[in-house]
C-alpha positions in Angstrom: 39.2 76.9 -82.1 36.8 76.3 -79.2 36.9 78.8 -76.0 37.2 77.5 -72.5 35.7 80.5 -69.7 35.8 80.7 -66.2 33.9 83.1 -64.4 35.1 85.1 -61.4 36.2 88.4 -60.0 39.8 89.8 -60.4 41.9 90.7 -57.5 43.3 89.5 -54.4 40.5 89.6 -52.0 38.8 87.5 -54.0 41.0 84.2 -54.2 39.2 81.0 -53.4 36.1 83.0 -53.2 32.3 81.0 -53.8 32.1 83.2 -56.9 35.7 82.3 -58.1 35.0 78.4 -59.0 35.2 78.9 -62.3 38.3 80.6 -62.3 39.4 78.2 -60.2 38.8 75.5 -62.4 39.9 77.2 -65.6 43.2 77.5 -63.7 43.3 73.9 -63.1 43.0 73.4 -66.6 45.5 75.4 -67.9 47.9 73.2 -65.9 46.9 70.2 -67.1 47.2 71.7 -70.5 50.2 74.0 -70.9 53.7 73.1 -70.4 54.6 75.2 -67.6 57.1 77.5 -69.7 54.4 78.0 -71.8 51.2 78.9 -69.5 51.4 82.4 -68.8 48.0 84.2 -69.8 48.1 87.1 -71.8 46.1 90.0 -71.7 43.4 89.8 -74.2 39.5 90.2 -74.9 39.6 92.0 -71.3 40.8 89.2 -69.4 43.4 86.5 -69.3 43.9 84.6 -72.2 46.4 81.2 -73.1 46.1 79.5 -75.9 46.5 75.7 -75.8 46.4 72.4 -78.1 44.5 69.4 -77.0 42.7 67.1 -79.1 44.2 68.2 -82.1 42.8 71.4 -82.1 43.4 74.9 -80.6 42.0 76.0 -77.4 41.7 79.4 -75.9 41.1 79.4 -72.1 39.9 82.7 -71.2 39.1 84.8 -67.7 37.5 87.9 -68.0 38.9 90.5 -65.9 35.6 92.6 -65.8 34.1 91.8 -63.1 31.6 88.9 -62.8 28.7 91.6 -63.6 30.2 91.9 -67.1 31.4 89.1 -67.9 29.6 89.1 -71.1 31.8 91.6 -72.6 35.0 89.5 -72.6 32.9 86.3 -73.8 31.7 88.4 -76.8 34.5 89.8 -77.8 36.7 86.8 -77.9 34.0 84.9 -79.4 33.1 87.7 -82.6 37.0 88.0 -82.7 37.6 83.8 -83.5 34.0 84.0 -85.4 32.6 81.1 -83.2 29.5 79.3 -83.1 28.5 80.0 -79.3 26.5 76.5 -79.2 29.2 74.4 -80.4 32.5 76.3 -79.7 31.9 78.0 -76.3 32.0 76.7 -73.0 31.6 78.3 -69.4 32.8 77.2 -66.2 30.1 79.1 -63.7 29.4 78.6 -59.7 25.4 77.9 -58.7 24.1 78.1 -55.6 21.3 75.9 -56.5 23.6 72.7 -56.4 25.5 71.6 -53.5 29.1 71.4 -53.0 30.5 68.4 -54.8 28.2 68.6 -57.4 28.6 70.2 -61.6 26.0 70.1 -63.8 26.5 70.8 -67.5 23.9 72.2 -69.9 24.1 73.2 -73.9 21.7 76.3 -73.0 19.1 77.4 -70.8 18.0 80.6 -68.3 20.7 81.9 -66.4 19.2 81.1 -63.2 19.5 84.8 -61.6 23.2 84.2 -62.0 24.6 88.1 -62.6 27.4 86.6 -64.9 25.4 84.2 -67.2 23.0 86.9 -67.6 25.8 89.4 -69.3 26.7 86.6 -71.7 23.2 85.8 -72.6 22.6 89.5 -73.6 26.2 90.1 -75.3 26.1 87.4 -77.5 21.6 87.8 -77.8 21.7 84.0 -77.2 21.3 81.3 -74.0 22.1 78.6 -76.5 25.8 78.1 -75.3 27.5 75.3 -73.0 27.8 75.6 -69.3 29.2 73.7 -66.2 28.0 74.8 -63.0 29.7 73.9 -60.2 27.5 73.5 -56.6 28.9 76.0 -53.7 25.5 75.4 -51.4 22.7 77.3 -50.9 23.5 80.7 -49.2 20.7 80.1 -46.2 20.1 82.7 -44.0 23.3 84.5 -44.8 22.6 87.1 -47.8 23.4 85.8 -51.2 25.9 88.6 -52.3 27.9 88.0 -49.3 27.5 84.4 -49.6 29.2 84.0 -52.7 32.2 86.9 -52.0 32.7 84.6 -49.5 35.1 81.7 -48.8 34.3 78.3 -48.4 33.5 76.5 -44.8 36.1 74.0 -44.0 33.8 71.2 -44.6 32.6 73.0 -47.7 36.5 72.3 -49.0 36.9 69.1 -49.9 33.9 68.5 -52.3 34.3 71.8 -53.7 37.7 70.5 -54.6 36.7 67.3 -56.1 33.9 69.2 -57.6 36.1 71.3 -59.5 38.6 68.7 -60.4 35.4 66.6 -62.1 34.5 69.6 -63.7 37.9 69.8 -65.1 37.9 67.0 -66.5 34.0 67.0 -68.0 35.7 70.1 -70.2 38.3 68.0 -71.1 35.2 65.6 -72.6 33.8 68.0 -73.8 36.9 69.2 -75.9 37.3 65.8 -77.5 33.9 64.0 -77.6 31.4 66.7 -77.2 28.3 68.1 -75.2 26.2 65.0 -75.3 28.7 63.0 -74.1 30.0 65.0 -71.5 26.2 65.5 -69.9 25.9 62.0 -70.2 29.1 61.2 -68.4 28.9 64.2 -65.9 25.5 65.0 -65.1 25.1 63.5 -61.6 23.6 64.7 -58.2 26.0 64.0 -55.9 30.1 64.0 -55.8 29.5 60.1 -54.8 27.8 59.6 -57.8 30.3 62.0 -59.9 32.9 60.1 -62.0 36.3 60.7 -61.0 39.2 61.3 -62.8 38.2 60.7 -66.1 40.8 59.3 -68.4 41.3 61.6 -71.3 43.5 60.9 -74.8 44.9 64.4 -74.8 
């Protein structure tokens, strides 16, 4: 079992928010995964939860319904529940202001960069050492960083964020089959010019 998360905040007013990439993208995967008579998400581990097969092997995809802030609970829960090895069987599908749009970046652990949602995992599970694609959303500017990220994306903002997201669909989908290193090392680029696209996968 390995388990797929995408961070965001539940609700209506938040659709196609900056903070709701990774649901977004965990969405996205789900349809590429699922049949869909199959994909409806259940409600489990205080979130959304569908269970999948790729690969050979199972694969929960999982949003927490806690709110970003507390993210962490869902994570650890689902992850005590399957007994998984965080640094090998978890991954997280964040937004970072710190990139711009069109841009992921994947890491096997590190600080959670002031991001609210990170920061709850890192202290449920009492580790950093687990896998993480962020996905760029631009740097707030002058506009404050809380209402920056509630908010929804400039139209010029739209069309990298949407390839951005696809690429980091499919990065998950490497790293499902062939792993961490090989999904950095596939993945990790600066700009969506320099991103691969549409990454052919043996499912």
């Amino acid at each position: 079992m390995k388990l797929v998360v995408g961070l965001g905040n539940p609700g209506p007013q938040y659709l196609r928010t900056r903070h709701n990439v990774g649901f977004d993208a965990v969405d996205r995967l789900a349809r590429r995964l699922a049949p869909p008579t199959s994909s409806v998400p259940k409600g489990r581990f205080g979130g959304l939860a569908l269970e999948v097969d790729f690969a050979g092997e199972k694969v929960m995809l999982l949003k927490p319904l806690t709110f970003m802030n507390l993210s962490g609970q869902s994570v650890a829960e689902a992850t005590r529940f399957y007994k998984l090895d965080a640094t090998t069987q978890l991954f997280v599908l964040v937004d970072d202001i710190a990139l711009p749009c069109g841009s992921i970046r994947i890491r096997g652990e590190g600080s959670a960069g002031g991001h609210n949602g990170l920061s709850d995992i890192e202290s449920k599970l009492g580790s950093a050492k687990y896998a993480r694609c962020r996905i760029g959303i631009d740097a707030p500017g002058r506009i404050p960083q809380a209402d920056y990220v509630l908010g929804k994306f400039r139209e010029e903002q739209q069309a990298p964020v949407d390839e951005a997201i696809n690429t980091a669909v499919d990065a998950t989908l490497c790293w499902l089959q062939s792993g961490l290193t090989d999904a950095m090392n596939r993945f990790n680029r600066r700009s969506a010019d320099e991103t691969p696209r549409s990454a052919e996968l043996n499912s």
